[in-house]
Structures are given as structure tokens and as C-alpha cells.
ZASEGU-930698 format. One record per residue (C-alpha): residue number from 1; x, y, z negated. Coordinates in Angstrom, 2 decimals. Layout:
N
resi:NUM | xx:X | yy:Y | zz:Z
...
END
This chain:
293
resi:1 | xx:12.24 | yy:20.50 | zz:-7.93
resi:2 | xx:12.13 | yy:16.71 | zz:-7.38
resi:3 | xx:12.00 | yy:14.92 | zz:-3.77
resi:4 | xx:11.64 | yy:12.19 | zz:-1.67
resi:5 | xx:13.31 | yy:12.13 | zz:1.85
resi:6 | xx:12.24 | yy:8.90 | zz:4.10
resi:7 | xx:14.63 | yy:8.10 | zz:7.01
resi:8 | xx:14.07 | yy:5.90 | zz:9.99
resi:9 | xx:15.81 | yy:5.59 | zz:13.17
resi:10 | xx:18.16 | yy:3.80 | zz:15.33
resi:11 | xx:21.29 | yy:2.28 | zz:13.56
resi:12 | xx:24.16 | yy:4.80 | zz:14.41
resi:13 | xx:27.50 | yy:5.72 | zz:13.02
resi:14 | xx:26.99 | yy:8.89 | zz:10.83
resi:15 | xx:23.71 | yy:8.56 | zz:9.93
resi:16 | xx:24.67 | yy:8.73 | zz:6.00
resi:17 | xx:26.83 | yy:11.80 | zz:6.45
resi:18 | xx:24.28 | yy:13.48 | zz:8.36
resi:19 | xx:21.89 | yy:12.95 | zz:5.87
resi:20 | xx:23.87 | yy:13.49 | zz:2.62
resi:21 | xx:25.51 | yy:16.42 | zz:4.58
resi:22 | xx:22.47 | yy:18.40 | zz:4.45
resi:23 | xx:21.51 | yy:18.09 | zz:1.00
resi:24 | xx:25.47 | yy:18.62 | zz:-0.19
resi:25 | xx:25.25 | yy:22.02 | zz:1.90
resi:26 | xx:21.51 | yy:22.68 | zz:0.69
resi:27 | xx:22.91 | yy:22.19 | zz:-3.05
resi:28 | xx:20.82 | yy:19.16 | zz:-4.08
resi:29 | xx:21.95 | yy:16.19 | zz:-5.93
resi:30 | xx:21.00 | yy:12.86 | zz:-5.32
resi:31 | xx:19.58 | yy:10.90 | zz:-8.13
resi:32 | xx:18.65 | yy:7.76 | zz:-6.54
resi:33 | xx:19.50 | yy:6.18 | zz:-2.41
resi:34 | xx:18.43 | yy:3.12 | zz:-0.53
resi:35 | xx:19.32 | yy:1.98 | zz:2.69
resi:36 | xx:18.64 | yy:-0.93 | zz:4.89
resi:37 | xx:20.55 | yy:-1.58 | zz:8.81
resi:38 | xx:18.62 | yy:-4.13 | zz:10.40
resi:39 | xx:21.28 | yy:-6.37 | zz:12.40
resi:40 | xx:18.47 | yy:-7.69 | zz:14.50
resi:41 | xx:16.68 | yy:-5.01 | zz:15.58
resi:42 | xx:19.25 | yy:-2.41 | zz:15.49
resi:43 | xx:17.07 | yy:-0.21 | zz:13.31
resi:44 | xx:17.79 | yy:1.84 | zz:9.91
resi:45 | xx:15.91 | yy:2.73 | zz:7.54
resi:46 | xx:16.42 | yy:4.77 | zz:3.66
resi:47 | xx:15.18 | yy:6.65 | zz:0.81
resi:48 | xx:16.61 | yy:9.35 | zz:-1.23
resi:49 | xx:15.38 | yy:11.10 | zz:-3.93
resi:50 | xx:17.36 | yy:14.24 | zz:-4.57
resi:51 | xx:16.72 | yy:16.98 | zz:-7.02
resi:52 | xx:16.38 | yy:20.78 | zz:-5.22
resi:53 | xx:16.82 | yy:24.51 | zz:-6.32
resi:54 | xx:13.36 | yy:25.91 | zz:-6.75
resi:55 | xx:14.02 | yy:27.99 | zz:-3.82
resi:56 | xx:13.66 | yy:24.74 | zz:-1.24
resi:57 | xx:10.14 | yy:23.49 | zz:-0.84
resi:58 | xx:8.94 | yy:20.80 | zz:1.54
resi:59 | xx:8.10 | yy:22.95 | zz:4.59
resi:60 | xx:11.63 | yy:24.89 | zz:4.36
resi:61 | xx:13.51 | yy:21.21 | zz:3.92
resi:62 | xx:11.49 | yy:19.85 | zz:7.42
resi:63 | xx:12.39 | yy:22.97 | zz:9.14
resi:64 | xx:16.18 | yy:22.90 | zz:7.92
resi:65 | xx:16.37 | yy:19.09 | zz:8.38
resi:66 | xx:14.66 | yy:18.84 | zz:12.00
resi:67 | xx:17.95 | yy:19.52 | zz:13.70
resi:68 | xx:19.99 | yy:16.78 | zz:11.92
resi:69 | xx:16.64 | yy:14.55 | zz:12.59
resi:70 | xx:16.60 | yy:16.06 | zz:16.66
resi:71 | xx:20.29 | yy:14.90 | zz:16.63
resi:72 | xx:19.43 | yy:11.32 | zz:15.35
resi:73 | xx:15.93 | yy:10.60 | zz:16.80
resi:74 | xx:14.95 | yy:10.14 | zz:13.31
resi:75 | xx:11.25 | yy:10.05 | zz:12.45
resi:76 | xx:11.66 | yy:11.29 | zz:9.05
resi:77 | xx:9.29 | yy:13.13 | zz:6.46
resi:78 | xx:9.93 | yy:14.81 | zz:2.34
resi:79 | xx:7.49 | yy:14.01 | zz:-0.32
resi:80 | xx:7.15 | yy:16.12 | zz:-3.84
resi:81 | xx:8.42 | yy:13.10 | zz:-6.09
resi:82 | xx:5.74 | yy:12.08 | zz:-8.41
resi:83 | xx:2.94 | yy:13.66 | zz:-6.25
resi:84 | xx:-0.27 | yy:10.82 | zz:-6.47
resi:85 | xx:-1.35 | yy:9.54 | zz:-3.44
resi:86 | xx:-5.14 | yy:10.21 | zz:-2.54
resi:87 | xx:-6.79 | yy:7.21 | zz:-2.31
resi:88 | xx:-9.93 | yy:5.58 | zz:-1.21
resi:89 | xx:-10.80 | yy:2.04 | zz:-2.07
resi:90 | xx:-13.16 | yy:-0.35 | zz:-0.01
resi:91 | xx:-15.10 | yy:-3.05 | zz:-1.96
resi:92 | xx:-18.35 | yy:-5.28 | zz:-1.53
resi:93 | xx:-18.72 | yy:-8.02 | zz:-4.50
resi:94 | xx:-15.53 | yy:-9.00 | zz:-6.25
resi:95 | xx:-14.60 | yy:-6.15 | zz:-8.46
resi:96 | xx:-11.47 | yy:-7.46 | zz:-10.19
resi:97 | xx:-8.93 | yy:-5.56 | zz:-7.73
resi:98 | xx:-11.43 | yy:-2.09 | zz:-7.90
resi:99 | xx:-11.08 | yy:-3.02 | zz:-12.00
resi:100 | xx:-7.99 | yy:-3.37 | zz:-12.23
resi:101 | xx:-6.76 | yy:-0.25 | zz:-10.04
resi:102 | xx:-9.54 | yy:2.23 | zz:-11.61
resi:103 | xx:-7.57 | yy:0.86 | zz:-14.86
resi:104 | xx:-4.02 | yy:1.65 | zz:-13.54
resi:105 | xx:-4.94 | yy:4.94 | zz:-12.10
resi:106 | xx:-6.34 | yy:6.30 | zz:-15.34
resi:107 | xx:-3.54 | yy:5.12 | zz:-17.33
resi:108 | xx:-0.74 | yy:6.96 | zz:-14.95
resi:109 | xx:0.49 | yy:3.12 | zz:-14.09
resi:110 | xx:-0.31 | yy:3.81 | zz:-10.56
resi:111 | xx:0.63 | yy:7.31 | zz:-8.60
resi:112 | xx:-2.49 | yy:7.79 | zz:-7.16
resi:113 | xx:-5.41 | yy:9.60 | zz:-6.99
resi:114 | xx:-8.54 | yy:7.87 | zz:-6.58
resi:115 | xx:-10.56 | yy:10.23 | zz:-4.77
resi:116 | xx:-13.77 | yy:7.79 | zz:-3.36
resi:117 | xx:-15.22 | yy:4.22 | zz:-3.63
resi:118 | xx:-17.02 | yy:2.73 | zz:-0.69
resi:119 | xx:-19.00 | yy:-0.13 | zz:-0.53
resi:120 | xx:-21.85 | yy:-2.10 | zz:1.47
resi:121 | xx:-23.18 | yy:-3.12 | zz:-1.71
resi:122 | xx:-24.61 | yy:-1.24 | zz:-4.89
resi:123 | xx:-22.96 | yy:-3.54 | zz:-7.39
resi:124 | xx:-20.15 | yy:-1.60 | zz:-9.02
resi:125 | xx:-22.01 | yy:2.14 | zz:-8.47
resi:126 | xx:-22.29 | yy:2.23 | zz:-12.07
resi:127 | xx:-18.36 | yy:1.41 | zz:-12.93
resi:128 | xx:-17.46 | yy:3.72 | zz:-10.06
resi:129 | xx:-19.78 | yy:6.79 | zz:-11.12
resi:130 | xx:-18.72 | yy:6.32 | zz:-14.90
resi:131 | xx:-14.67 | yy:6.53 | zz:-13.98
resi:132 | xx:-15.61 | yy:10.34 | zz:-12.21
resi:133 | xx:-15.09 | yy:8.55 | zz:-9.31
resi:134 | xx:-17.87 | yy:9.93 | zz:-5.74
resi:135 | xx:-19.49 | yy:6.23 | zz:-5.12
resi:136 | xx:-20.64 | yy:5.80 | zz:-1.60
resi:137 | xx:-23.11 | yy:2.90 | zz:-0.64
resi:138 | xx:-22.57 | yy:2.06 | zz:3.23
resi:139 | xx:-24.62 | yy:-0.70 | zz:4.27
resi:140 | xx:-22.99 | yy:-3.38 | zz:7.18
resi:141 | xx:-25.02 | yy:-5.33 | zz:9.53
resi:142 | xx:-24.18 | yy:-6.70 | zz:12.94
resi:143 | xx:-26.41 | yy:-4.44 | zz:14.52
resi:144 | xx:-25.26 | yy:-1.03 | zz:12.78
resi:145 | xx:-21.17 | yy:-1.80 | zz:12.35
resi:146 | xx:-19.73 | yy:1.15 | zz:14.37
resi:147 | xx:-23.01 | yy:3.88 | zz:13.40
resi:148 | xx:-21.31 | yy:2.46 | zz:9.32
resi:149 | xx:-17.28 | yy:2.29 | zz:10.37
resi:150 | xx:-18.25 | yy:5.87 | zz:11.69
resi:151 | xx:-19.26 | yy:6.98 | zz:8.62
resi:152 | xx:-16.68 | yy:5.11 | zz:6.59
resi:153 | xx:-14.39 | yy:7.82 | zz:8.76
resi:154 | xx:-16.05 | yy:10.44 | zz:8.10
resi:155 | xx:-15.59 | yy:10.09 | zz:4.24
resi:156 | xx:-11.62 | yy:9.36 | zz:4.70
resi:157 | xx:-11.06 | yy:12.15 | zz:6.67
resi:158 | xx:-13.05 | yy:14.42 | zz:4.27
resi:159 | xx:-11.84 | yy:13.60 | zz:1.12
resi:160 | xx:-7.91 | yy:13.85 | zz:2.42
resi:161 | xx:-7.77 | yy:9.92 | zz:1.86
resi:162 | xx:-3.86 | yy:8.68 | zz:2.51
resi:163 | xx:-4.57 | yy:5.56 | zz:1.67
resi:164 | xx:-7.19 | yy:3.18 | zz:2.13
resi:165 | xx:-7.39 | yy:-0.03 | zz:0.03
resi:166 | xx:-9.36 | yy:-3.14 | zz:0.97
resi:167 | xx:-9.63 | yy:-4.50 | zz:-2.49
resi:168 | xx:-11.76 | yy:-7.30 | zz:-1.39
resi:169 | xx:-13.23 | yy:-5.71 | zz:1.13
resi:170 | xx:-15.61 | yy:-8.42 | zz:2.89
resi:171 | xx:-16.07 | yy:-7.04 | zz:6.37
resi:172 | xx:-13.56 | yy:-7.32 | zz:9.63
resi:173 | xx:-12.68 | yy:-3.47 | zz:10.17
resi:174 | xx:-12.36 | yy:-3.11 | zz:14.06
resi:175 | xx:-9.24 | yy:-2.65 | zz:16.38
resi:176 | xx:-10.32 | yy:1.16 | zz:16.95
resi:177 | xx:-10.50 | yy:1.77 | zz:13.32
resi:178 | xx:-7.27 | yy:-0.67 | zz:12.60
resi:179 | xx:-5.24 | yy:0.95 | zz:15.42
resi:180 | xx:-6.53 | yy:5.11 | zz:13.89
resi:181 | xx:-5.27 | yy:4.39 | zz:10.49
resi:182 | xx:-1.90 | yy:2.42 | zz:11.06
resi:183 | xx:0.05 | yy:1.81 | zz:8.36
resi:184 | xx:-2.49 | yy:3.75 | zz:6.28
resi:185 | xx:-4.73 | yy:0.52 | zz:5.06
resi:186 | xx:-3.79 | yy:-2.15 | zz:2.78
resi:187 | xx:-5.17 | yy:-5.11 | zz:2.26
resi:188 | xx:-5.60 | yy:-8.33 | zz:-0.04
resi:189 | xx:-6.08 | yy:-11.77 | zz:0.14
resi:190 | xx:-5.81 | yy:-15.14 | zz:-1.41
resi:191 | xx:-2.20 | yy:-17.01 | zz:0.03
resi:192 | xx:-4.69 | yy:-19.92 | zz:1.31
resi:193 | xx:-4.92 | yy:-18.89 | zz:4.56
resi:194 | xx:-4.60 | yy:-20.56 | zz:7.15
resi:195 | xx:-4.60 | yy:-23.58 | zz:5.22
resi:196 | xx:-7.73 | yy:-22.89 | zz:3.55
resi:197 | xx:-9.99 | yy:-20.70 | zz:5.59
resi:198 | xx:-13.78 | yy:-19.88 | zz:5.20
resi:199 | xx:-15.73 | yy:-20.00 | zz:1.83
resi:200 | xx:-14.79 | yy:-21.21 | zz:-1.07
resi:201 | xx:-10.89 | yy:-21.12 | zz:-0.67
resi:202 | xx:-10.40 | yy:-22.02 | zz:-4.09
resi:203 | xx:-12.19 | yy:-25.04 | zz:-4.48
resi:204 | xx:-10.56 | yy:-26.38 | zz:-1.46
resi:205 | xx:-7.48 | yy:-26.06 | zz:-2.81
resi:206 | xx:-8.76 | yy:-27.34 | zz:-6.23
resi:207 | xx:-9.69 | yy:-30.44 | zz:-4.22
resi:208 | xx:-6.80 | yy:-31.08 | zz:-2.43
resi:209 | xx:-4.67 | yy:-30.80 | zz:-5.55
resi:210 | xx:-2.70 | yy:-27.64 | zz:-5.16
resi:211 | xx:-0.17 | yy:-26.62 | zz:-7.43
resi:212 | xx:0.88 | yy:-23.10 | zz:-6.37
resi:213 | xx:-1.82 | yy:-20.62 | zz:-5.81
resi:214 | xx:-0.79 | yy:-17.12 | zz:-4.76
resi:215 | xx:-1.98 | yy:-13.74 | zz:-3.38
resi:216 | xx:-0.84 | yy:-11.67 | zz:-0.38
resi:217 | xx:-1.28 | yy:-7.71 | zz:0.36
resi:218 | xx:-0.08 | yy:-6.29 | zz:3.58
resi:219 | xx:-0.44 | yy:-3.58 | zz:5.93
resi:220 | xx:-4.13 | yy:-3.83 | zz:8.08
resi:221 | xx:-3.91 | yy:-5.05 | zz:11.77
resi:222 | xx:-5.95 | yy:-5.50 | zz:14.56
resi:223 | xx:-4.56 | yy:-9.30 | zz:14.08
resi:224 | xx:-6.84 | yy:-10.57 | zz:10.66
resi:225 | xx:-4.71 | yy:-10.78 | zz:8.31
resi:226 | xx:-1.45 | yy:-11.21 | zz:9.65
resi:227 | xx:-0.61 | yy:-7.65 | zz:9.47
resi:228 | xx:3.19 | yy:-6.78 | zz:7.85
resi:229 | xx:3.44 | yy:-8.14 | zz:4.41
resi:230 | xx:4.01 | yy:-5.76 | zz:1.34
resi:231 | xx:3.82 | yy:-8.25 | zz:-1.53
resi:232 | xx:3.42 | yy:-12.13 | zz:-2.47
resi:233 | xx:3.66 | yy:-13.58 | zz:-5.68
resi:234 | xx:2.54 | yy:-17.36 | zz:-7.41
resi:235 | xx:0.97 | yy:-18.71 | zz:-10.19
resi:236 | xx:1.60 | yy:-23.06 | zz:-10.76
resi:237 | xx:-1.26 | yy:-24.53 | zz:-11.61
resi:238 | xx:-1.65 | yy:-28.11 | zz:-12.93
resi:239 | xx:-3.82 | yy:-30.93 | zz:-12.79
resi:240 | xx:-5.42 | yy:-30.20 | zz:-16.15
resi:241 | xx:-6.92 | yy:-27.65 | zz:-14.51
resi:242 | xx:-10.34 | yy:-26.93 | zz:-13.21
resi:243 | xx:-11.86 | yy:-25.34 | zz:-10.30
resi:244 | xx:-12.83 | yy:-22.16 | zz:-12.64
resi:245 | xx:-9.12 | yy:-22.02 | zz:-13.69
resi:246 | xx:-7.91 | yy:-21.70 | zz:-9.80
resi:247 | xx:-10.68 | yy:-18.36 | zz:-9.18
resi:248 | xx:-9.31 | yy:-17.08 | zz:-12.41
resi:249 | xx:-5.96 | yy:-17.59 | zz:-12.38
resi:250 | xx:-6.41 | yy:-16.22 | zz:-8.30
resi:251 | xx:-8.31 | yy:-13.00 | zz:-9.42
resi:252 | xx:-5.25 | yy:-12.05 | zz:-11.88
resi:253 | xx:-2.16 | yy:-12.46 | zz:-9.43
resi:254 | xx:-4.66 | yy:-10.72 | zz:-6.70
resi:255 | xx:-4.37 | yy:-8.06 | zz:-8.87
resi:256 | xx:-1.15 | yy:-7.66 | zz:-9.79
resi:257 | xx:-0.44 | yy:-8.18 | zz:-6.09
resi:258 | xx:-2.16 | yy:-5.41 | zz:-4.73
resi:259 | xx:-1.15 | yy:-3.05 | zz:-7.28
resi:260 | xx:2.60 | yy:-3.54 | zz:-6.55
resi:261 | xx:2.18 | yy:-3.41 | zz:-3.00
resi:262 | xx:0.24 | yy:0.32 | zz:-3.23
resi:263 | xx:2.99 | yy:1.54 | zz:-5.64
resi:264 | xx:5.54 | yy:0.59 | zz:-2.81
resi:265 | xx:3.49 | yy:2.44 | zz:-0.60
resi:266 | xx:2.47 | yy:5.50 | zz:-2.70
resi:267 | xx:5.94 | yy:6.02 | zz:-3.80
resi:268 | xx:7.25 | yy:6.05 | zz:-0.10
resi:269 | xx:9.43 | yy:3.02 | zz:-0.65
resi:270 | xx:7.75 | yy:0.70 | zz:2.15
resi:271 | xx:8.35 | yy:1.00 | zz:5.49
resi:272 | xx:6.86 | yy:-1.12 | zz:8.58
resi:273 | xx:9.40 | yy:-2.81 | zz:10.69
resi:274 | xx:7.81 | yy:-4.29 | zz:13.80
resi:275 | xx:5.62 | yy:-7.25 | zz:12.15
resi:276 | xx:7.55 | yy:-7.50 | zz:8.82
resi:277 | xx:8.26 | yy:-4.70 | zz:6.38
resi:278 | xx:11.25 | yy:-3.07 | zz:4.80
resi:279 | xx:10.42 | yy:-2.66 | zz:1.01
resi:280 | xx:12.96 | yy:-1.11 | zz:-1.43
resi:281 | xx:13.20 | yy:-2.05 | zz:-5.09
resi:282 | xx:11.68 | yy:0.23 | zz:-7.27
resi:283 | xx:13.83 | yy:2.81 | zz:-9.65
resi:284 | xx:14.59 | yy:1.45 | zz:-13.47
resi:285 | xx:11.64 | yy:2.51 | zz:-15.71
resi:286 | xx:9.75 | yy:3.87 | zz:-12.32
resi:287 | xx:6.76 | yy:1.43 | zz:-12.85
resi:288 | xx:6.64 | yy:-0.64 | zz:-15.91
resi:289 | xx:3.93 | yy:-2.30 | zz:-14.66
resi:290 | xx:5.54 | yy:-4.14 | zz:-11.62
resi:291 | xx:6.71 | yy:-6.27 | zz:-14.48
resi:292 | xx:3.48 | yy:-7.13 | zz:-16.24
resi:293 | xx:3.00 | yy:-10.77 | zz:-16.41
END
């Protein structure tokens, strides 16, 4: 049996030895160990992935572990390595992110299960319902946010949703909802902001010249987007180029983007640490597509 063991907790000699001291005396190997001590904060943070005899599942390792983790103050959890994460994406009109994931899900590229699509707009019902995929149509106004947010919940909680993505989700989620699912909604944006706010970000930048473009995905906040970051990444763009050029070029590292970031997540290697995040490199041959161009 493969799993995953996150660890975080106050920096502390012995940490390590705890750790690794259980799974020596529990007779599992570890194949693969990060760690990160935060000289600022004080904080420390790891993953291990560790192979188990079949007699050890996940409820005996928390109950044999929860003494070492008493001991350290550690707020620590296992995973079954390779288990998908259930997922429910949030769209309204730009499908390129919902594309590109339904994609990656159905090809294994992405550990997840995609287990509902919501959306305040009937556009991609179709694309949703033809992938197997439940499509729900939630409409958003002004005077009906909380009766839709409400049901929005309802749909999470019933389908076992993890994870919920914002891939180009077009509506401010509020602090109630922000605040429920911490650390449990990603989102994605252009890298404009602040510098470009409002509509149109691309042909503002196209008409002030830019020559980097990029994409950002990070953790949801009440604070619009300025949640912890997950993922960045850039694509140069020249002045041969057109307007067009920028929204494609945008849509494609968007994607990528967004895709690394909820592998990072979904395979327990991103942890939030106060308004930044602590993000380990993934394992050799883990995701091949974290290096598609």
C-alpha cells in the first residue's frame, strides 16, 4: 500500500526522527521526502510518501501517529497515494480552463475526479453533459446572490467536492463562503492585475506595449484575488503581435497555470503559509504534463 503523510507544525528539534521513527517501527519505507523550516516564521512543513504492509490503512496510521503528532502539535493528515481528488469546477463564459481540465482529467494527466460543473450560464451544458460530467445551471443576480451561493453549497457538500476550481469563474464568491471553504478553492486569473483592472485586460496591455503576459492561480480569499499564490508562469510577446495574439497566447498559459497549481494541490504537495504558500516540487515522471510547453 502506497501513502502520503503531510506534516505541519512548529519548527522543533526532532521533528524528522519523530516522524521517520514511526514509519521505521511501523515497517514502511520511504520512497520519496520533502521538507521546508521557515526561518521567518518559525514554522515546518513536509511530505513523505512511504510504501506500507497491507495490514496499515489510513485510519490505523492516524490513530498510531496521533501521539507523535500530540507530542509535536502537528496538524498532520495520510492520503492513499494516487487517490483522485473530487472535484467541482465553477465557470460562466470562457471555457478554455473547463476545456482544458475536462481534457487532463480524462487522459489521467490530472489526479482528479471531476464530479460536477456549475455555472450561471448555459453555454458549455452541452461539453459538460457529453464528458459524463452532472451540469448544473445556477443563475447570479444582485438580488438572488446568497438564495444561488446557497445552492452552489449545497451541490459541494453533496457530491463530496474537495476541491473547488474557479476556472474563470466571473462572480465575487462572498467572505462567508471564502472563509467555509479555506484552502479548498482555487482560482485563476490573468497576471494584469492591478495594473490592468476591469474589462478588457488584454487589450490594455496590447496598448500599452507589454511584453510579458502571464497567468496566476492561488488559493481563494476573502481579499479578491490576493489570496496565497500556487502558480505563475510567462509568455513574451512582441510587437508583431496583435491584440488577438495577447487573448490567445493568455488563454494557453491560463491553462497550463491552473492545471499545475491543482496537481500541487491534489497531490498534497501545497501547503498555505500565512499569505504565501509552501509548494514542493513534484516527483520525476509524477506529472508529465507540468512540463508541457
Amino acid at each position: 500500500m502506497k501513502y502520503v503523510l503531510t506534516v505541519e507544525c512548529q519548527s522543533r528539534v526532532g521533528v524528522v526522527a519523530a516522524v521517520s521513527g514511526y514509519l521505521a517501527s511501523a515497517n514502511c519505507n520511504i520512497t520519496d521526502a520533502t521538507q521546508f523550516d521557515d526561518q521567518i516564521t518559525g514554522k515546518f512543513f513536509a511530505r513523505l510518501a512511504f510504501e506500507a504492509p497491507e495490514t496499515l490503512d489510513l485510519d490505523t496510521l492516524d490513530a498510531e501517529f496521533a501521539p507523535v503528532g500530540a507530542e509535536f502539535d502537528m496538524n498532520f493528515k495520510f492520503f492513499a497515494d494516487g487517490a483522485k481528488m473530487k472535484v467541482l469546477i465553477m465557470v460562466s463564459r470562457f471555457g478554455h480552463c473547463l476545456n482544458d481540465l475536462l481534457y487532463r482529467s480524462r487522459i489521467g494527466a490530472l489526479p482528479i475526479e471531476i464530479v460536477g460543473v456549475i455555472s450561471n450560464h448555459m453555454d458549455y451544458q452541452k461539453v459538460v453533459v457529453n464528458a459524463d460530467i452532472p451540469f448544473h445551471y445556477i443563475k447570479v443576480t444582485k438580488e438572488n446572490k446568497a438564495e444561488a451561493e446557497s445552492a452552489q453549497m449545497r451541490i459541494i457538500e453533496d457530491n463530496g467536492a474537495e476541491l473547488v476550481v474557479l476556472a474563470r469563474y466571473m462572480q465575487v464568491l462572498s467572505d462567508e463562503m471564502c472563509t467555509k471553504m479555506s484552502g479548498r478553492i482555487i482560482n485563476i486569473h490573468h497576471s494584469f492585475l492591478p495594473s490592468f483592472k476591469g474589462a478588457n485586460p488584454y487589450k490594455q496591455a496590447y496598448e500599452r506595449g507589454v511584453k510579458l503576459i502571464g497567468a496566476t492561480s492561488h488559493y481563494v480569499t476573502e481579499d479578491l484575488d490576493e489570496g496565497p499564490i500556487i502558480e505563475q508562469d510567462i509568455v513574451r510577446i512582441t510587437h508583431a503581435q496583435s491584440a488577438a495574439d495577447y487573448v490567445s497566447l493568455g488563454r494557453d498559459v491560463e491553462s497550463q497555470v491552473l492545471a499545475r497549481a491543482i496537481h500541487a494541490h491534489a497531490r498534497h504537495r501545497s501547503f498555505i503559509n500565512g499569505n504565501k504558500t509552501v509548494v514542493f516540487p513534484a516527483s520525476p515522471g509524477s506529472f508529465a504534463s507540468e512540463r508541457m510547453g
